[in-house]
MOPAC internal coordinates of N, CA, C and O (Angstrom, degrees):
PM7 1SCF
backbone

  N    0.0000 0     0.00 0     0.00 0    0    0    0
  C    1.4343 1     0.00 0     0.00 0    1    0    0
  C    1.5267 1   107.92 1     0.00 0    2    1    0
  O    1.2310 1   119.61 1   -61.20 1    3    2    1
  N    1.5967 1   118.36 1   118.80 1    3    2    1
  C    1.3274 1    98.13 1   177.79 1    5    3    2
  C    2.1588 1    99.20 1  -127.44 1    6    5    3
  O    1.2310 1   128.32 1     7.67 1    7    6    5
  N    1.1382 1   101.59 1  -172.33 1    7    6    5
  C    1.8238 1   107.91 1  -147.80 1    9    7    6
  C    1.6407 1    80.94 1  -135.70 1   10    9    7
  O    1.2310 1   125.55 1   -44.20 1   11   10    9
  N    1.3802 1   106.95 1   135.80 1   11   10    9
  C    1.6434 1   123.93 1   158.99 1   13   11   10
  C    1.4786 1   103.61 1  -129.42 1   14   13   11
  O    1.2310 1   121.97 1   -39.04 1   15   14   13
  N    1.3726 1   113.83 1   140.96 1   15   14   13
  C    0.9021 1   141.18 1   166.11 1   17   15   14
  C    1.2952 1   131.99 1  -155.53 1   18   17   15
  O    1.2310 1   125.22 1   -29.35 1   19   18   17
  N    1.5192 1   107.57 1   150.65 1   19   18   17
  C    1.5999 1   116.09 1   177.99 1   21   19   18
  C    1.4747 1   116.52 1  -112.56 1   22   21   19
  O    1.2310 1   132.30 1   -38.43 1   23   22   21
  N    1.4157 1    93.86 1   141.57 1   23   22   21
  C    1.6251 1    81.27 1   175.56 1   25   23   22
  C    1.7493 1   101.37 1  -122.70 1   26   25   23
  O    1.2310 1   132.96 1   -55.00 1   27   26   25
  N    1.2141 1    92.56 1   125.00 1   27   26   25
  C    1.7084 1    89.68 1   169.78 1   29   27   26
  C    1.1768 1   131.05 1  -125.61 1   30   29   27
  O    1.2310 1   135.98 1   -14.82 1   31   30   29
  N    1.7597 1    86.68 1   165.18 1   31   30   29
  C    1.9134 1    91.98 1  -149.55 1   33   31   30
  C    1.7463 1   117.85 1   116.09 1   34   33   31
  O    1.2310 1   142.75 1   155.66 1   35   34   33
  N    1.3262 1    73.41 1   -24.34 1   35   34   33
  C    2.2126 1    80.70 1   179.22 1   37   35   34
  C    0.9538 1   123.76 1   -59.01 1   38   37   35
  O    1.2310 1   114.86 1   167.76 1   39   38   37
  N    1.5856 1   127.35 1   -12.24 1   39   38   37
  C    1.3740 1   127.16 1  -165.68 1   41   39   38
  C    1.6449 1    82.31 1   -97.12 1   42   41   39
  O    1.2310 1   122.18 1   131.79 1   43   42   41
  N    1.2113 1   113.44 1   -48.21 1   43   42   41
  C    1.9515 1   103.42 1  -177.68 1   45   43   42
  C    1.2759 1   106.76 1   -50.44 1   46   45   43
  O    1.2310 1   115.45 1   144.54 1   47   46   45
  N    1.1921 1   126.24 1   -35.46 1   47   46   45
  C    1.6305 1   128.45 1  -157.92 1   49   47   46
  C    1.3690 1    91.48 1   -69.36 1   50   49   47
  O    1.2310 1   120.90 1   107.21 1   51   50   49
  N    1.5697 1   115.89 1   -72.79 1   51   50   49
  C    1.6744 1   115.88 1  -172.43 1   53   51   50
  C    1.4873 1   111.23 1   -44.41 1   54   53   51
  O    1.2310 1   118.97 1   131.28 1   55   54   53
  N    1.6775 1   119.57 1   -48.72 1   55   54   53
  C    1.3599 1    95.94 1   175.56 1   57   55   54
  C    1.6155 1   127.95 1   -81.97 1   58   57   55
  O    1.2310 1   121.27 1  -159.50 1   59   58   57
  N    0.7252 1   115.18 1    20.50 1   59   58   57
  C    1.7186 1   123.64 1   161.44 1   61   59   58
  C    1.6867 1   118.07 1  -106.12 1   62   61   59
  O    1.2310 1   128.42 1   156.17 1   63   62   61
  N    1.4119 1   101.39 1   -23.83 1   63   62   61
  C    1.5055 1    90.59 1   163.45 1   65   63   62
  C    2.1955 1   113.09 1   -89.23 1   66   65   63
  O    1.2310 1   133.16 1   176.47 1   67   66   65
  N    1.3601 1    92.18 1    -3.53 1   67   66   65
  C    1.4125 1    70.75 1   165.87 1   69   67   66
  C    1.4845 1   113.19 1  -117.02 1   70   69   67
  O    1.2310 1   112.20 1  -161.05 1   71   70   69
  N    1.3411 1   132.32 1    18.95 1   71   70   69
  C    1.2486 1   126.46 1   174.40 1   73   71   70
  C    1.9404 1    84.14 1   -90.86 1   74   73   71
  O    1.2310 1   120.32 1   162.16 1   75   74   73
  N    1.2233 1   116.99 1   -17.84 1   75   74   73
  C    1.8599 1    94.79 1  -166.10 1   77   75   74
  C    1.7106 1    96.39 1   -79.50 1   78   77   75
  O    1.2310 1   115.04 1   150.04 1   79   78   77
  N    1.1559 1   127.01 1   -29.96 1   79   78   77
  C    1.2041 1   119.33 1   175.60 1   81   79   78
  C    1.5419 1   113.12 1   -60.39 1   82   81   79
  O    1.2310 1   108.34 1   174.42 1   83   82   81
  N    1.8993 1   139.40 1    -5.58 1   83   82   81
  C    1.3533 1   131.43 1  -174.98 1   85   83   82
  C    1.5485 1    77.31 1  -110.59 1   86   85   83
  O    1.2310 1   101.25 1  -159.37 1   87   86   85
  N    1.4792 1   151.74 1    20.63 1   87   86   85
  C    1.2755 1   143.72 1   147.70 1   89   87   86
  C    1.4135 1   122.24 1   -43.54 1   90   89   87
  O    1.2310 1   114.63 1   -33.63 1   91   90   89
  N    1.2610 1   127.78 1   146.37 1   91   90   89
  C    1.5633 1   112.41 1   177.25 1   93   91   90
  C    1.3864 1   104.23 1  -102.12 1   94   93   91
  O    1.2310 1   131.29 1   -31.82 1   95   94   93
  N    1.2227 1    95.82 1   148.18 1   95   94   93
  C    2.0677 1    99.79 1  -156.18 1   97   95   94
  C    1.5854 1    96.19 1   -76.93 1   98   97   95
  O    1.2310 1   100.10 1   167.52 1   99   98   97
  N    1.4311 1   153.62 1   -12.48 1   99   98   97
  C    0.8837 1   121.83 1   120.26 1  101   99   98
  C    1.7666 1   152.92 1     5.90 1  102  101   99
  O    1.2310 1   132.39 1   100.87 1  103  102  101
  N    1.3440 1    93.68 1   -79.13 1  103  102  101
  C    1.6582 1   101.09 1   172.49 1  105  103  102
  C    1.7349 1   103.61 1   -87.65 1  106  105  103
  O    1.2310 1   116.35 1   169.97 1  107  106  105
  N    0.9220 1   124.54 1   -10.03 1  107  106  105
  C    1.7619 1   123.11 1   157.25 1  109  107  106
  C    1.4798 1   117.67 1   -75.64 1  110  109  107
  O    1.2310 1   130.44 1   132.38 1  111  110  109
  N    1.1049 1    97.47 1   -47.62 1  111  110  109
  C    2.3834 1    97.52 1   155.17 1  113  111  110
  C    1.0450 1   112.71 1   -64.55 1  114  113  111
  O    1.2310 1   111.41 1   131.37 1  115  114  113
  N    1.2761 1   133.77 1   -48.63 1  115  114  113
  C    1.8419 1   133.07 1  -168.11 1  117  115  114
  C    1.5486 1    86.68 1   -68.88 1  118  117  115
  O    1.2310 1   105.26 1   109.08 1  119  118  117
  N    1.2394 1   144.91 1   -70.92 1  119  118  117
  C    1.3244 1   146.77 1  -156.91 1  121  119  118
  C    1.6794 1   119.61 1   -64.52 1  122  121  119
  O    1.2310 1   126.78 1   148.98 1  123  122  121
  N    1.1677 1   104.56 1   -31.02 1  123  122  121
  C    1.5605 1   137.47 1   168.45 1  125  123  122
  C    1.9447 1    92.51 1   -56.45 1  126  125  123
  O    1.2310 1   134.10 1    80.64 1  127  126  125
  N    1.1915 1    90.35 1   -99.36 1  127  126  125
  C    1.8402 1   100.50 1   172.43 1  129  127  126
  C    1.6560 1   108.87 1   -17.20 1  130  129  127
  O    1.2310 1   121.23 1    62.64 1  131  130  129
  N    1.1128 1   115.26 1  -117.36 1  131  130  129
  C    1.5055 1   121.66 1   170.43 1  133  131  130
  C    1.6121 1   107.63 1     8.60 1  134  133  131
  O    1.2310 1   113.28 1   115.68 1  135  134  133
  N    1.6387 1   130.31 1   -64.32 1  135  134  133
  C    1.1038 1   124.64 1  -171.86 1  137  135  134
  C    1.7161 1   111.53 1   -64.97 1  138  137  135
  O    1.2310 1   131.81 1   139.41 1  139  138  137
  N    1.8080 1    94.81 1   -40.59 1  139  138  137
  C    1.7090 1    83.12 1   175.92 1  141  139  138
  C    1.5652 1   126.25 1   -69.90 1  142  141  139
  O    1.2310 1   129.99 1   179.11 1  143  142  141
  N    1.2332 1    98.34 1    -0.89 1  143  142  141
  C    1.5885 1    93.85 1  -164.38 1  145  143  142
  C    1.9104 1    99.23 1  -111.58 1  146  145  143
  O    1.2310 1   125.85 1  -157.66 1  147  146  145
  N    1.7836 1   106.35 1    22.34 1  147  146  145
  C    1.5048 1    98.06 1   156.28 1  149  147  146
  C    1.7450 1    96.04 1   -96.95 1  150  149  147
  O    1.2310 1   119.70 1   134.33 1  151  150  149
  N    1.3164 1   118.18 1   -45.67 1  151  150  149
  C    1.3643 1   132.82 1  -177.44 1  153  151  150
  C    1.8270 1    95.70 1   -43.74 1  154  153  151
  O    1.2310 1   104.26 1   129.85 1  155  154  153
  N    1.2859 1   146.64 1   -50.15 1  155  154  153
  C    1.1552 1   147.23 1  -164.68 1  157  155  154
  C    1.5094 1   100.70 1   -89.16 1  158  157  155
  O    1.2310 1   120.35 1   138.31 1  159  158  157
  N    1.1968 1   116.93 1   -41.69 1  159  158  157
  C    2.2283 1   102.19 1   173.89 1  161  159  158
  C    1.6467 1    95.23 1   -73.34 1  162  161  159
  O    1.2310 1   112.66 1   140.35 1  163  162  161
  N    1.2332 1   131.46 1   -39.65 1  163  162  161
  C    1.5058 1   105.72 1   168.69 1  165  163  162
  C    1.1613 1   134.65 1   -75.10 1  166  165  163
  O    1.2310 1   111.25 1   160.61 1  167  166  165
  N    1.0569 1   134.07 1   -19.39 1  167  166  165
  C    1.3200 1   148.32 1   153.99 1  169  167  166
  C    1.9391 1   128.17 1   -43.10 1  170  169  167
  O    1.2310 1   136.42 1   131.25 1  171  170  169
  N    1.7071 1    85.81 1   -48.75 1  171  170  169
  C    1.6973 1   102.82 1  -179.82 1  173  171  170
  C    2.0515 1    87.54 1   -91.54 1  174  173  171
  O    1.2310 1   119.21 1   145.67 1  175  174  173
  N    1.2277 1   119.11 1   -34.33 1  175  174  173
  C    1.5233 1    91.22 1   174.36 1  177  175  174
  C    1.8252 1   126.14 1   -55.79 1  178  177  175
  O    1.2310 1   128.47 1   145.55 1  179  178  177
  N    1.4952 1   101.28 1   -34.45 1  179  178  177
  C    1.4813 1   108.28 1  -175.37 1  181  179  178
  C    1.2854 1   106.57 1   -97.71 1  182  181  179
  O    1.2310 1   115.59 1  -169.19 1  183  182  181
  N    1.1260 1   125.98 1    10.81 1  183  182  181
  C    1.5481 1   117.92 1   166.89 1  185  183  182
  C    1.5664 1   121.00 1   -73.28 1  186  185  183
  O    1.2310 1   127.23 1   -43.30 1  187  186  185
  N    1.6063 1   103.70 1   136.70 1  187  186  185
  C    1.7082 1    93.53 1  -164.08 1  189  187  186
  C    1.8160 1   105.85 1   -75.41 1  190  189  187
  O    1.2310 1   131.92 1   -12.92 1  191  190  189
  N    0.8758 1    94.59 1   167.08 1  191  190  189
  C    1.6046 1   114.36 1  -175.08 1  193  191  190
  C    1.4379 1   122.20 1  -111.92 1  194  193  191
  O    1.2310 1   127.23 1   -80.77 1  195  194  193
  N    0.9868 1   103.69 1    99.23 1  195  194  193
  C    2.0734 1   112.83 1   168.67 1  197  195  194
  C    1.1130 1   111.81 1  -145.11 1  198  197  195
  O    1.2310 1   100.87 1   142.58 1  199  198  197
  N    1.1933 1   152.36 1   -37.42 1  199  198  197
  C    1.4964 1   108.33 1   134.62 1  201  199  198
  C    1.5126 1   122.15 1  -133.95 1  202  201  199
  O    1.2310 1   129.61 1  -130.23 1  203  202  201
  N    1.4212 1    99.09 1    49.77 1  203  202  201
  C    1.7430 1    94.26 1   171.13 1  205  203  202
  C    1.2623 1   133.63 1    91.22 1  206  205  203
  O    1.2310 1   128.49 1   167.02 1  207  206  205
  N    1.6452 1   101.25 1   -12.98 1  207  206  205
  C    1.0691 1   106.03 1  -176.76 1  209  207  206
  C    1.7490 1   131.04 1   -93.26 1  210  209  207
  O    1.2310 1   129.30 1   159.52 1  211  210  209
  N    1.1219 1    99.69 1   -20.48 1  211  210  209
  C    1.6194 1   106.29 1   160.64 1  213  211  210
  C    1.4385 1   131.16 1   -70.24 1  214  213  211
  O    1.2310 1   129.02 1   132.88 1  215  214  213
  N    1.6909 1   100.22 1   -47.12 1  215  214  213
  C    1.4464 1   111.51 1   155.28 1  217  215  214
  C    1.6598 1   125.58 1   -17.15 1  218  217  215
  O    1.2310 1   132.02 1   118.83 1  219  218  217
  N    1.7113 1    94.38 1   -61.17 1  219  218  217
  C    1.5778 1   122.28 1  -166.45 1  221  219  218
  C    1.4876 1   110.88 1   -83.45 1  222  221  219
  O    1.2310 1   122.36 1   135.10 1  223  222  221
  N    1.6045 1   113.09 1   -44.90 1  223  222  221
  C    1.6973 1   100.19 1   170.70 1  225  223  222
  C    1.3854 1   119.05 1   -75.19 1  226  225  223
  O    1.2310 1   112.19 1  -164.11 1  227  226  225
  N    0.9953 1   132.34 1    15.89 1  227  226  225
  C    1.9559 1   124.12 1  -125.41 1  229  227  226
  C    2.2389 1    73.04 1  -126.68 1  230  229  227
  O    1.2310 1   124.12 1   -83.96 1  231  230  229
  N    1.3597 1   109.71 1    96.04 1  231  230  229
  C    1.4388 1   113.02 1  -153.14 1  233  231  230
  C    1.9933 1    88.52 1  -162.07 1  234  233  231
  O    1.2310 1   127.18 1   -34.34 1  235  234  233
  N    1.1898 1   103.79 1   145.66 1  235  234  233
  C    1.0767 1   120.97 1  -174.59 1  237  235  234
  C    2.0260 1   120.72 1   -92.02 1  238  237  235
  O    1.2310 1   132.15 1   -47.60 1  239  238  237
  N    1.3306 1    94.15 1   132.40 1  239  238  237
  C    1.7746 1   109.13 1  -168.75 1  241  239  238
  C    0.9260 1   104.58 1   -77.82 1  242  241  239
  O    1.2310 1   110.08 1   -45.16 1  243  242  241
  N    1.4654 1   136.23 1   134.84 1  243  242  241
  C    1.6377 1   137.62 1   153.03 1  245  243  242
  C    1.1199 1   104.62 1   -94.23 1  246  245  243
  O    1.2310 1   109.38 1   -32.11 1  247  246  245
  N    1.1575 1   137.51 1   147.89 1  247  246  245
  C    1.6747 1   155.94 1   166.14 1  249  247  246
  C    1.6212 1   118.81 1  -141.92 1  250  249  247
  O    1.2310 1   134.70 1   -41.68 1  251  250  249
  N    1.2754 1    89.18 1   138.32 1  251  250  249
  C    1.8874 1    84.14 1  -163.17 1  253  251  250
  C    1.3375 1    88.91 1  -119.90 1  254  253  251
  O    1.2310 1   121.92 1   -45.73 1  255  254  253
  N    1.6386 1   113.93 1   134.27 1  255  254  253
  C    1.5469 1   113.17 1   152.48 1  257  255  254
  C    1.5281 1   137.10 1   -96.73 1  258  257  255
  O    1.2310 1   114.52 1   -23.06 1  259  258  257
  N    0.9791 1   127.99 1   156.94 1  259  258  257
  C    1.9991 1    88.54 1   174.55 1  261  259  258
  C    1.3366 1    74.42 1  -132.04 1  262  261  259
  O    1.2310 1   120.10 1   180.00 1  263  262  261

């Protein structure tokens, strides 16, 4: 038994994933950030509560490589 399929749109996909690589890593960190920090107010909203303390550390890591 074999399966054909198309997927379309793929040729847009590849060329938009390679124009994000001529991005300046700048606005790929600024844009990066922002998304994690909806993931982190929802995260610290649904975190359970007994005494506060996860709530309060529950904060985002920077790490730099060079």
């Amino acid at each position: 038994m074999s399966f054909k399929f198309d997927v379309i749109g793929m040729d847009k996909l590849l060329d938009d994933l390679e124009k994000l690589g001529q991005v300046p890593q700048k606005h790929v960190t600024s844009s990066s950030r922002k998304a994690m920090n909806v993931v982190l107010k929802s995260s610290r909203a649904n975190a359970p509560v007994d005494t506060g303390l996860l709530k309060r550390y529950h904060n985002e890591r920077r790490t730099f490589q060079n």
